[in-house]
C-alpha positions in Angstrom: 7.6 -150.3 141.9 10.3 -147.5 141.1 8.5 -143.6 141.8 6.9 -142.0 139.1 8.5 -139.1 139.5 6.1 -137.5 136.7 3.1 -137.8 138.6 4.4 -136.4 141.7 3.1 -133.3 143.1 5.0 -129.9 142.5 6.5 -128.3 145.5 3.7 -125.8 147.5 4.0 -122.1 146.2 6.2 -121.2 149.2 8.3 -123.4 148.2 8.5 -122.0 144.3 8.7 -118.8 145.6 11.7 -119.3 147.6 13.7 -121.6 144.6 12.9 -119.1 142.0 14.3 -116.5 144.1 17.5 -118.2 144.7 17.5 -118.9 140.7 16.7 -115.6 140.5 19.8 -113.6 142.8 22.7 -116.2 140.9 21.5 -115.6 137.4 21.4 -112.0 138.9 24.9 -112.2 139.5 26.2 -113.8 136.8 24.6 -110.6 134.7 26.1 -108.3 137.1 29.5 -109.4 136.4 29.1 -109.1 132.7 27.3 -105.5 133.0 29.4 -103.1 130.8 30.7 -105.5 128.0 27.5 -106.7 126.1 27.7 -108.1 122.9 24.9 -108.6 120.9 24.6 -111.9 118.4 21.6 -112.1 117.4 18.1 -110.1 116.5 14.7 -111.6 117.0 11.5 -109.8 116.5 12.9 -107.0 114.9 16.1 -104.5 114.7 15.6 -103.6 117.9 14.6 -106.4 119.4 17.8 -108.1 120.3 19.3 -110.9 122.1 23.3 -110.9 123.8 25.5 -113.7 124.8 24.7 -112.8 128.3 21.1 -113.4 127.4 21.2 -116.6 126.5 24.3 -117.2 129.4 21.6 -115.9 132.4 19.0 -118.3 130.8 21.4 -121.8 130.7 21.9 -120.4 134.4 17.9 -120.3 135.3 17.4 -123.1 133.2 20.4 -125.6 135.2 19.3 -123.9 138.6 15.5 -124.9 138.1 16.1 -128.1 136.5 18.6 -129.1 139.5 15.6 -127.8 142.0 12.7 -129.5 139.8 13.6 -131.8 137.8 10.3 -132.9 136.6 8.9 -129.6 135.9 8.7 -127.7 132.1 10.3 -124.8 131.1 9.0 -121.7 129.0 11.8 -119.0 128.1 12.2 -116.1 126.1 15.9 -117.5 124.7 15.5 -121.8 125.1 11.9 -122.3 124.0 9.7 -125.0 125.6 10.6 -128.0 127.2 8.4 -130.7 129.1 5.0 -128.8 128.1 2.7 -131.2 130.0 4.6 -131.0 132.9 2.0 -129.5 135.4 5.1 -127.6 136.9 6.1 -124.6 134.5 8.7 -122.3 135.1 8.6 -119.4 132.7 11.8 -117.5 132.2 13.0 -114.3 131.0 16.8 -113.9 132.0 17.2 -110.8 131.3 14.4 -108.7 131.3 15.6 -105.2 129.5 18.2 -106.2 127.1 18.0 -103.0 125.3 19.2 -101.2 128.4 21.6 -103.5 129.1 23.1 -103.2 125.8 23.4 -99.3 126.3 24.6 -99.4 129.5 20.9 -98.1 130.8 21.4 -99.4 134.6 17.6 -100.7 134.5 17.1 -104.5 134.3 16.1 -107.6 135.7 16.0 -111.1 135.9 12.2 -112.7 135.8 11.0 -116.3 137.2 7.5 -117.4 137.8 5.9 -121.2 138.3 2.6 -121.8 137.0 1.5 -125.2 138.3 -1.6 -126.5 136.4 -1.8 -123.5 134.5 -2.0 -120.9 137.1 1.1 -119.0 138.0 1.8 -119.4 141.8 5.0 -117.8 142.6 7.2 -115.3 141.2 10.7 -113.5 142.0 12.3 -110.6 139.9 16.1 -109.8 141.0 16.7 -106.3 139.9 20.2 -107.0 139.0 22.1 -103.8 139.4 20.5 -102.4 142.8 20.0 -106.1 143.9 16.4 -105.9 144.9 14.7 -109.0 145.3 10.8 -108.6 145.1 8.9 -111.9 145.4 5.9 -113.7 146.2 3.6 -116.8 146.0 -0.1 -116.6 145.4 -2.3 -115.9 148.7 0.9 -115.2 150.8 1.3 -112.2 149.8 4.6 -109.7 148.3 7.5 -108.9 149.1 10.6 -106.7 148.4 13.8 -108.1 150.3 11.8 -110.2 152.2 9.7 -107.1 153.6 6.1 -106.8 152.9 4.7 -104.2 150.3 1.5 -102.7 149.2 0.2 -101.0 146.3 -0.6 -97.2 146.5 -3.3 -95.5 147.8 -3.5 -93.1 144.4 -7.3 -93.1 143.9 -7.2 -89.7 140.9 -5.6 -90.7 137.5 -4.6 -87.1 137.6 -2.2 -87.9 140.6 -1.0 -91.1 138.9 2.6 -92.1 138.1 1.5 -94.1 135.0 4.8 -96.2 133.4 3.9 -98.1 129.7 6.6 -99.6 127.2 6.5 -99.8 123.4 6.3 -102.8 120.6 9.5 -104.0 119.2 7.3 -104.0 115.9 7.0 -100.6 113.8 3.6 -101.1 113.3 2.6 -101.2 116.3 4.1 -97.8 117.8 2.4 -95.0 116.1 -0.7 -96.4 118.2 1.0 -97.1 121.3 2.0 -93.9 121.4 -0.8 -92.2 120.7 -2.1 -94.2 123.5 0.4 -93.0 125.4 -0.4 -89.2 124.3 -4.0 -89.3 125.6 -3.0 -91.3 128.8 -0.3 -88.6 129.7 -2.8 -85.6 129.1 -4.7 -87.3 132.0 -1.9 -88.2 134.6 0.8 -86.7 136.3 3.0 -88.2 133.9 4.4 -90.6 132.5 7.7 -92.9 132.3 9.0 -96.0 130.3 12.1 -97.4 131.9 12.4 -100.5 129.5 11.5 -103.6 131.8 8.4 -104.8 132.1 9.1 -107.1 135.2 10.4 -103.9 137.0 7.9 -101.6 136.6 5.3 -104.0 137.4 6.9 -104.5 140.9 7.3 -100.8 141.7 3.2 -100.7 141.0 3.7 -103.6 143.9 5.5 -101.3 145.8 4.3 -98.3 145.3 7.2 -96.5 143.3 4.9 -95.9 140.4 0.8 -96.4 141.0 0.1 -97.6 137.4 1.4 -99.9 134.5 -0.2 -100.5 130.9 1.2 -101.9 127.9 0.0 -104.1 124.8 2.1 -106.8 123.2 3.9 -108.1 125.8 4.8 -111.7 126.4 4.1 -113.9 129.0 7.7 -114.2 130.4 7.4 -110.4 130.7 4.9 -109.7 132.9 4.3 -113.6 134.7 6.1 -113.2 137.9 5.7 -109.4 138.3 1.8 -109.9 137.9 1.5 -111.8 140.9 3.6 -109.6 142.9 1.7 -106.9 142.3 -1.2 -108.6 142.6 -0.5 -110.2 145.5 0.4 -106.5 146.5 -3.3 -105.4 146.6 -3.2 -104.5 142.5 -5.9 -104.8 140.1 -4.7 -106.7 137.5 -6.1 -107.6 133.7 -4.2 -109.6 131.4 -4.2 -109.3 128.0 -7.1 -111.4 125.7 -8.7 -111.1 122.6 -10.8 -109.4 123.8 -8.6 -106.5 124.9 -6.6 -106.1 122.0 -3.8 -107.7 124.1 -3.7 -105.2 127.1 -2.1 -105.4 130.2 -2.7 -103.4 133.1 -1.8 -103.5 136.6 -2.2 -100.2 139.0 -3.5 -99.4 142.5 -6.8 -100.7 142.4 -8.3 -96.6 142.6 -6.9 -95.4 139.4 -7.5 -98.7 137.3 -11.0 -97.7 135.5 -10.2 -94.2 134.8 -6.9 -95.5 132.9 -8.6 -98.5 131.6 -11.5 -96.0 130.5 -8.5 -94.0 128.6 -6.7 -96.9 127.1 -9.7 -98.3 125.7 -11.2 -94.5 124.1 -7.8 -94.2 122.5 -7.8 -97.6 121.1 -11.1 -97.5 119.3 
């Protein structure tokens, strides 16, 4: 009888690891070659929240790379939806993390693959596109930046942190991030928002920053940079319910004190 091809097992997380970041550097390209002629054509969320044609260009790329590689797996992405949702294999997709500073000509953004097999994300590679950094991993091997090894900090004192955040595209939302924002930057050595959530979760992966926290984020956002900094040596928590949908990834000795800060200004 012919192969089910459906019920065959997904590649090993190496393996993910090592197609996402090939999908990874030639989507990377092809956004490099259009940097400094964006066009927007569409808003989502919001105003601000918008989407350009290289957007949705970078994700056909991911989308035809993957699919080539995995034929059988599902795909989540920020621009092209869901397809194949029982597929145990899930690549989830944001092409361009950082449109906002792409638009402006900000030179801060990335593109963002991760596979979740079963419903556990297993490998991840984000491409920053303009320095060309590739920082990867898969889950128990460990993270990488170029294919070198790297660790979290050693920052144990949130007064000695380099805390990094971002903000809601919605209004409504903002006047508490930033008061969040206000307490937490009374407390650390300061604090930055560069505009890409996939980056600044791998500079808490190597050690470029020591902390990251944000609320309303989606799950392409933060997928494949969670488990590189995880896999790093962060402490990670995802958001829930039950945390009024907060991320936060730092070097494991400054994650209560900022948690402890988060939460206070919060309640």
């Amino acid at each position: 009888m012919p192969d089910n091809q459906g019920d065959r097992d997904p590649p090993a997380p190496a393996e993910l690891e090592r197609i996402a970041a090939a999908a990874a550097r030639a989507t990377a390209a092809l956004i490099a070659d259009a940097d400094g002629r964006p066009s927007a054509i569409a808003r989502k969320s919001s105003p601000t929240d918008v989407v350009t044609e290289t957007d949705v260009r970078a994700e056909d790329s991911v989308r035809r790379l993957l699919g080539e590689a995995t034929p059988d797996a599902g795909m989540l992405g920020e621009e092209g939806g869901v397809t194949a949702p029982s597929a145990r294999l899930q690549w989830v997709i944001d092409p361009l993390d950082g449109t906002v500073n792409f638009l402006y000509g900000v030179p801060i953004f990335a593109v963002s693959i991760a596979a979740a097999v079963d419903g556990e994300v297993v490998a991840g590679a984000v491409v920053d596109v303009l320095r060309g950094e590739l920082f990867s991993a898969h889950r128990g091997g460990g993270a990488r930046c170029d294919g070198e090894p790297i660790e979290v900090s050693s920052c144990a004192l949130l007064r000695n942190a380099l805390v990094t955040t971002g903000f809601s595209y919605q209004a409504h939302l903002r006047d508490l991030q930033g008061e969040v924002a206000h307490r937490v930057l009374s407390r650390a050595r300061d604090v930055r928002c560069f505009g890409s959530a996939a980056l600044e979760l791998c500079w808490v992966a190597c050690a470029r920053v020591d902390a990251y926290f944000q609320r309303d984020t989606e799950i392409w956002d933060r997928a494949a940079g969670a488990l590189i900094a995880e896999e790093a040596g962060a402490r990670i928590e995802m958001p829930c319910p039950e945390n009024d949908d907060l991320a936060i990834v730092s070097a494991p000795g400054v994650f209560e004190d900022l948690r402890n800060v988060v939460q206070l200004a919060a309640a």
